[in-house]
C-alpha positions in Angstrom: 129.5 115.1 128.6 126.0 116.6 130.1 126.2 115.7 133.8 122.8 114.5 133.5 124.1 111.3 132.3 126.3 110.2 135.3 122.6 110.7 137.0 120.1 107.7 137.7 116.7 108.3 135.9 113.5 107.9 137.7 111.7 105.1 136.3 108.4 106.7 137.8 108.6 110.3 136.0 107.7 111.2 132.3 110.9 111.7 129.5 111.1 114.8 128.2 110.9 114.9 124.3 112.3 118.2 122.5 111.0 118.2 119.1 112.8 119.3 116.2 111.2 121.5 113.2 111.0 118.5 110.7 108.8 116.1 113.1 105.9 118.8 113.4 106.8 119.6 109.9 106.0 115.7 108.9 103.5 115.4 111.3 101.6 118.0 112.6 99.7 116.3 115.1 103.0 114.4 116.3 102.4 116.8 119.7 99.8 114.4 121.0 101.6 111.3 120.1 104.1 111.2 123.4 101.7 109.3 125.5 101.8 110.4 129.2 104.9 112.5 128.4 106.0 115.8 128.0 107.5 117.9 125.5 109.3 120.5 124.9 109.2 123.1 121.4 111.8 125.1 121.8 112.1 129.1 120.3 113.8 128.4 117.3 111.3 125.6 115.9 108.8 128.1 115.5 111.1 129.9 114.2 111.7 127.6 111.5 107.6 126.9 111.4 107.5 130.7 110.7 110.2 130.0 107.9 108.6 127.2 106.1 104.5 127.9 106.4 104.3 129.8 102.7 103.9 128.3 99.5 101.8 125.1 98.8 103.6 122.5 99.2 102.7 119.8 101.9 105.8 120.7 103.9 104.3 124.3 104.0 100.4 123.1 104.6 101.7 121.1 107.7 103.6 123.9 109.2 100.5 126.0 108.7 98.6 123.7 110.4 101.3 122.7 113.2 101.4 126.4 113.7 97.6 126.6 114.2 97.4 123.6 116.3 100.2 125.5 118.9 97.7 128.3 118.9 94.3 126.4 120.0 97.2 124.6 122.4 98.2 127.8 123.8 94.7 130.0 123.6 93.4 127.6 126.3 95.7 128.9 129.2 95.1 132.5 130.0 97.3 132.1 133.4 100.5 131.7 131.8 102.7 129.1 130.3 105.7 128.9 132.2 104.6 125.8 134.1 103.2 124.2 131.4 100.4 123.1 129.4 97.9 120.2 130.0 97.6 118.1 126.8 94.8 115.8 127.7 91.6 117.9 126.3 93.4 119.6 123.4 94.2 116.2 121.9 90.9 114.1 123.5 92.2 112.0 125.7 95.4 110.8 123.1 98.1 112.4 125.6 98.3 113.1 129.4 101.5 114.5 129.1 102.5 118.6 129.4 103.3 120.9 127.1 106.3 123.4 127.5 107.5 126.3 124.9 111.0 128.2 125.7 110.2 131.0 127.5 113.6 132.3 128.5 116.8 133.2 126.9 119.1 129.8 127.1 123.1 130.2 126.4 125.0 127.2 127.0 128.3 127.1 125.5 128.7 124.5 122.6 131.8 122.1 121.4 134.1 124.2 119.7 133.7 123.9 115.4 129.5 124.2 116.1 128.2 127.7 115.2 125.7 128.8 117.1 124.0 131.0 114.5 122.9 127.2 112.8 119.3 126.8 114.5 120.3 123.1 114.7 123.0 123.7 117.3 120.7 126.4 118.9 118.5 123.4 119.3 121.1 121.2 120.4 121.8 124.3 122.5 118.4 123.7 124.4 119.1 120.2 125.0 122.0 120.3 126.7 120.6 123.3 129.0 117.5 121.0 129.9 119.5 117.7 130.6 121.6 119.7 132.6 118.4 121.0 134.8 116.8 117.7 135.0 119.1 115.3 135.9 116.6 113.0 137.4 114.3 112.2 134.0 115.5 111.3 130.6 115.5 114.7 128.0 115.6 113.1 124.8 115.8 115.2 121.0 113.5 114.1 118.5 114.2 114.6 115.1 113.8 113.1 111.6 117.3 114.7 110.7 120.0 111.5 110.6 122.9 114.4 111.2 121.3 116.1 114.0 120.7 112.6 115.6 124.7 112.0 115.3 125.6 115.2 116.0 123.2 114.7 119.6 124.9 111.3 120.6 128.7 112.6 119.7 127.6 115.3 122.2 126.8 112.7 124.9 123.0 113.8 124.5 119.4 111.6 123.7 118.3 111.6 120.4 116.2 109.2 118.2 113.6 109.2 115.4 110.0 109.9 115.5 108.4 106.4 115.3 105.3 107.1 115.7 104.2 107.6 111.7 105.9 103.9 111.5 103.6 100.8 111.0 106.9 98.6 111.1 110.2 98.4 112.0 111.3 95.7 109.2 109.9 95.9 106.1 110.2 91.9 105.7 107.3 91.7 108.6 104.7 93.7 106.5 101.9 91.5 105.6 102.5 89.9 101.9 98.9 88.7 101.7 99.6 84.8 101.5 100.9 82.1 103.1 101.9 78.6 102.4 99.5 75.8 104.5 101.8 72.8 106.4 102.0 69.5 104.6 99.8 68.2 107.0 97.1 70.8 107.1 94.0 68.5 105.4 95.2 66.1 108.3 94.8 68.3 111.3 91.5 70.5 109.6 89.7 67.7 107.9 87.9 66.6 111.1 84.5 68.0 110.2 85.2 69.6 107.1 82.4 71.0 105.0 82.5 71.6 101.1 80.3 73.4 98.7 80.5 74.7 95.1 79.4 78.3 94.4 79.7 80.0 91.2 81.9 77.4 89.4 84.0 77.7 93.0 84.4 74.8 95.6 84.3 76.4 99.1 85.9 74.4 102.4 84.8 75.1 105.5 87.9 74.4 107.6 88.4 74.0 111.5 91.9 74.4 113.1 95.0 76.1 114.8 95.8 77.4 110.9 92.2 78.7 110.6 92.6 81.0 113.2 95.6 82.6 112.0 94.1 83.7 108.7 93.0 87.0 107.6 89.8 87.6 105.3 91.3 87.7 101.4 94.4 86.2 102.7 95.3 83.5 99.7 96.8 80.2 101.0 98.5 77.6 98.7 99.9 73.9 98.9 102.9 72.7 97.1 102.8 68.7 96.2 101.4 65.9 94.7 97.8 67.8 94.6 98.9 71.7 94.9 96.3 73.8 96.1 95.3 77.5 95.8 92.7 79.4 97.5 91.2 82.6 99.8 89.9 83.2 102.5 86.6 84.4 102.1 85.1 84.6 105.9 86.6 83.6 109.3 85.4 83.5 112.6 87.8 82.0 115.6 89.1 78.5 114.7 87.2 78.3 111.8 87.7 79.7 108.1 86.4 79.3 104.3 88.8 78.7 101.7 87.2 79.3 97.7 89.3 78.0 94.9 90.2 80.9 92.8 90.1 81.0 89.0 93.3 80.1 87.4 94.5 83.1 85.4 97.6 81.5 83.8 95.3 79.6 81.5 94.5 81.3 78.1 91.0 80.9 78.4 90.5 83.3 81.7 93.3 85.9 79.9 92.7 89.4 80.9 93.1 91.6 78.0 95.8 88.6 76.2 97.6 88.4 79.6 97.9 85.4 81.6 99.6 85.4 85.1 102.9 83.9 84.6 103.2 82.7 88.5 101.4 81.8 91.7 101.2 85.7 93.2 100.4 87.4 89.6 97.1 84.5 89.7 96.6 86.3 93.3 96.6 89.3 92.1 94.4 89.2 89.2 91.7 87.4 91.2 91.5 90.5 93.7 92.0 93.1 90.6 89.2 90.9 88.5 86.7 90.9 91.7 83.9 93.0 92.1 83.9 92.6 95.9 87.2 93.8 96.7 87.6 98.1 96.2 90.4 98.5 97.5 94.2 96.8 96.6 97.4 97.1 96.9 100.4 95.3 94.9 104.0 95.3 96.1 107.1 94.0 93.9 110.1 94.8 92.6 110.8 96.1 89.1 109.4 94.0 86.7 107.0 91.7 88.5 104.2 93.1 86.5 102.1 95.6 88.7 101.3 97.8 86.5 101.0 95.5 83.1 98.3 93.7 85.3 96.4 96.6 86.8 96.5 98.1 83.5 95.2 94.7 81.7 92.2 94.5 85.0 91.4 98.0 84.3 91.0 97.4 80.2 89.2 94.6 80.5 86.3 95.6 83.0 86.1 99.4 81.3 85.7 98.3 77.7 84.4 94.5 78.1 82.3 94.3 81.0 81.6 97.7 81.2 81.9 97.6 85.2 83.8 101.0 85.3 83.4 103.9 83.3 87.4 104.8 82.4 90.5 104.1 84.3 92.2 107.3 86.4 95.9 107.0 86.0 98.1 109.6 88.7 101.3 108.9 90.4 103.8 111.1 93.1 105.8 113.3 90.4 109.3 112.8 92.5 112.3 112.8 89.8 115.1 110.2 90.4 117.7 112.7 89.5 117.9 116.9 88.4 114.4 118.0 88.2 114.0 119.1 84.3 111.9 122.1 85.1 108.3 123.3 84.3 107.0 121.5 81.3 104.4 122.7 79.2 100.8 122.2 78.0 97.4 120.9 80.1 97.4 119.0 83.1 97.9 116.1 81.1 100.8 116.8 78.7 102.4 117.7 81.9 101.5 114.9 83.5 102.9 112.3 80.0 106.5 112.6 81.0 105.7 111.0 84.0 103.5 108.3 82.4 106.1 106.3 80.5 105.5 103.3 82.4 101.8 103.3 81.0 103.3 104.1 77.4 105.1 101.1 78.0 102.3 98.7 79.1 100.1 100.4 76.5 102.6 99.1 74.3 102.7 95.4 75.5 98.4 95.6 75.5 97.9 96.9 72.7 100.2 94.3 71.0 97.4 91.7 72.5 94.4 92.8 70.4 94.3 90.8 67.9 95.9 90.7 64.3 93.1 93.0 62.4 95.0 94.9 60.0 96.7 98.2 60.7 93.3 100.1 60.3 92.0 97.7 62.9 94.9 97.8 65.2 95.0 102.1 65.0 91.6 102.4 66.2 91.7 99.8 68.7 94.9 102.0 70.5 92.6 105.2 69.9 89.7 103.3 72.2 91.7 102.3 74.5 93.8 105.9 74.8 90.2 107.5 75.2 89.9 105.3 78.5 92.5 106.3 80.5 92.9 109.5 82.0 96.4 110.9 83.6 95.3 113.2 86.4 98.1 114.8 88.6 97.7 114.5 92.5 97.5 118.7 93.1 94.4 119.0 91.6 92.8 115.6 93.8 91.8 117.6 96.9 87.9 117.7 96.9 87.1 115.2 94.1 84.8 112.3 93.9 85.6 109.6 91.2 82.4 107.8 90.6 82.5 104.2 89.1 86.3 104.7 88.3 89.3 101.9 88.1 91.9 104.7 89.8 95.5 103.0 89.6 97.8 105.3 92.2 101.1 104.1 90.6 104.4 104.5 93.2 102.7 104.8 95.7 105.4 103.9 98.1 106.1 108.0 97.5 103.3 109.1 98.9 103.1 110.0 103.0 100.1 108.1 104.9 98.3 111.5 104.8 98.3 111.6 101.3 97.1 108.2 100.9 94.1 109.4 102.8 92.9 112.0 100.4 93.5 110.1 97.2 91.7 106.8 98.7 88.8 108.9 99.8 88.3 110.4 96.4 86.8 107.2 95.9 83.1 107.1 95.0 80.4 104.5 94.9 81.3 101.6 92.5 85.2 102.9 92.1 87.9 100.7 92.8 91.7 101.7 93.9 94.4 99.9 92.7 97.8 101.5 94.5 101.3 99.7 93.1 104.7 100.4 94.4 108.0 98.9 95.3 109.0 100.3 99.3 112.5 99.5 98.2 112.4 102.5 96.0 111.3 105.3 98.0 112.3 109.2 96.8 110.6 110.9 99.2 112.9 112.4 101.8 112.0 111.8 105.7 109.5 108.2 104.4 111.1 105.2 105.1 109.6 101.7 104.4 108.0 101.9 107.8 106.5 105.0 107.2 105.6 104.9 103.3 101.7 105.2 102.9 101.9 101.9 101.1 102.7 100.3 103.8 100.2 102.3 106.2 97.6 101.1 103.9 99.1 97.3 103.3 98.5 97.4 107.4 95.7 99.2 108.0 93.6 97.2 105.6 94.5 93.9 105.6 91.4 91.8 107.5 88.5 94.1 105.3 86.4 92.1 103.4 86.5 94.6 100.4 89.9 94.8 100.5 93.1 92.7 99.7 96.7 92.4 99.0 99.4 90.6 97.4 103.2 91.1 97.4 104.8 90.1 94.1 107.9 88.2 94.3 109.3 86.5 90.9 110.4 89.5 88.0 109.0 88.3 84.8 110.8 91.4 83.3 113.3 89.5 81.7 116.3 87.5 82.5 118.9 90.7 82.6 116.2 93.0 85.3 115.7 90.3 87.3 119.3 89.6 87.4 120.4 93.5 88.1 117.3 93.6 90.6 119.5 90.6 92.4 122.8 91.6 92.4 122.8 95.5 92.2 
């Protein structure tokens, strides 16, 4: 074991963080993240950066620009860089810490059974040479690789996870986008309560400890005698408006011959079947119906109300298992193996038309096939979508980053639906904290043109919802 930890730390001075390849590959601007401490990139990370910056995949565009970032960093010191590098103007103000590179040859002898021609033990290698030289501050490895991170703590050395891409730590504390009121809550908020109708709506005007606790868009319901559903269309302090929403479980308000078949699926029809709202997100297991009602939404206001012009259909093309191989054909041939969950719905919609003959019922499935376009999510970058319904489907694939470019695609009178399930992420290095789903699900909740709704109840059938149980 290190001697460094037999050795008290100094509260008072900065850790040091040695990053591994994979965080700046992840996150390129991860260097400015540390706060008011240092860190250290040792030789064989830019080795590895050198390794990894060709092709075009994202791993390779962030090494690029991790590598040009180190450059600007390093450009700005014509002295030298032995003694470090002052972080606070290249990241503006983000971090006050230093920045050190390996500038000397470092040969520490490892555990026995660890070859040191693996850059990971190299790395490992630098560690244990620094906590050695600085016994009085914590060295700590950062590194998205769970081995490494073991392979650092059997050696008696610091290592975690970069957290800073995170929203949350649980996934059962990201926001679900409705809550249940207390039994008592027209006791405590009905001192001074105002009501109005608006559009066929009633609107309360409700004053409270509960009030103050909502978000905008947030739905609330109340179980009982007289169950109640509504939003929250503004609040302010203590006080909040609640609109009655309209109730898509009854056949006359069906979208496209679908009716919400519980309490969230009504949520998330209102937000999908609103104007106002641009932007939303659906979370839920397999088989609660994200897509089915996105799809239904994006029917109904393209070819009814005529609010959109077509419906943009793209998802993350990550395989479950063996990848198949390059498929043939235009972008969106390649794109139809991926699609088979919007065959599927197609299938369920179109069955919802109406019974006019087979004629009838052919060119109906023709109109609607004409309406919906698969695009794949290389050819995105630089794009405006103007008066579009874009559905990003698994979204819980896609990195925060990501997220940003296809949600700023979005021109005027488009709206984004993105669906996912975080407990189904393929991705490697995203987690349910770091997903861009639930990056979004956090960054947005509170805008008034946005909202969200986690689904909870499979309406599948009684076999998925069982597997999705028990399995």
């Amino acid at each position: 074991m290190p001697t460094s930890r037999k050795t008290k730390k100094s509260p008072a001075s900065p850790k040091l963080f040695v990053l591994d390849t994979n965080v700046l590959m992840h996150d390129p601007t991860s260097m400015f993240r540390f706060e008011e401490n240092d860190i250290y990139i040792p030789i064989m990370t830019l080795e590895e950066l050198d390794n990894n910056k060709k092709g075009l995949s994202e791993v390779a565009r962030n090494a690029r620009q991790a590598s040009r970032m180190l450059d600007e960093i390093v450009s700005t010191v014509p002295d030298g860089i032995t003694s470090g590098i002052a972080l606070k103007a290249p990241s503006h103000g983000l971090a006050s810490g230093r920045l050190f590179l390996q500038t000397e040859a470092i040969k520490v002898e490892l555990p026995a059974g660890l070859p040191t021609v693996k850059s990971d033990n190299q790395i490992l290698s630098v560690l244990m040479f620094l906590a050695r030289r600085e016994p009085e501050r914590a060295v700590i490895l950062v590194t998205k690789d769970i081995n490494m991170r073991i392979k650092a703590r059997a050696m008696g050395l610091a290592a975690q996870d970069y957290f800073n891409d995170k929203v949350l730590e649980d996934s059962e504390l990201l926001y679900s986008g409705s809550c249940e009121l207390p039994i008592d809550f027209w006791e405590i908020h009905a001192v001074g309560m105002e009501s109005w109708k608006t559009e066929g709506h009633t609107a309360y005007r409700v004053t409270g400890p509960v009030a103050s606790r909502l978000l905008l868009n947030e739905f609330v319901h109340l179980d009982g005698e007289c169950p109640f559903e509504a939003w929250v269309r503004e609040q302010a302090g203590r006080t909040a408006v609640l609109e009655t929403l309209v109730d898509f479980r009854h056949n006359k308000n069906s979208v496209w011959g679908i009716t919400a078949r519980n309490r969230e699926q009504n949520f998330a029809l209102n937000l999908l079947m609103n104007p106002e709202i641009d932007f939303v997100t659906l979370i839920g297991q397999a088989g609660t119906g994200k897509t089915l009602l996105a799809l239904a939404a994006g029917l109904t206001q393209v070819l009814e109300t005529r609010r959109y012009s077509e419906i943009i259909m793209t998802r993350v093309t990550v395989p479950v298992g063996e990848d198949i191989g390059f498929l043939p054909g235009s972008e969106e041939e390649k794109m139809a193996p991926w699609m088979g969950a919007l065959e599927d719905n197609l299938d369920v919609l179109n069955g919802t038309v109406g019974e006019t003959g087979q004629w009838g019922r052919a060119a109906a499935v023709d109109l609607v096939r004409s309406r919906i376009k698969i695009k794949s999510l290389n050819f995105m970058r630089g794009r405006t979508f103007i008066q579009k319904f874009l559905i990003i489907d698994e979204a819980q694939n896609l990195t925060p980053k990501q997220m940003k470019t296809l949600i700023t695609r979005a021109g005027p009178g488009t709206k984004v639906a993105c669906l996912g399930n975080i407990a189904q992420i393929d991705t490697p290095y995203l987690t349910e904290g770091s997903s861009g789903l639930s990056f979004v699900v956090d960054r947005f909740k509170g805008w008034p043109h946005a909202g969200h709704i986690t689904l909870q109840r499979g309406e599948r059938s009684r076999l998925a919802d069982y597997a999705a149980e028990v399995l």
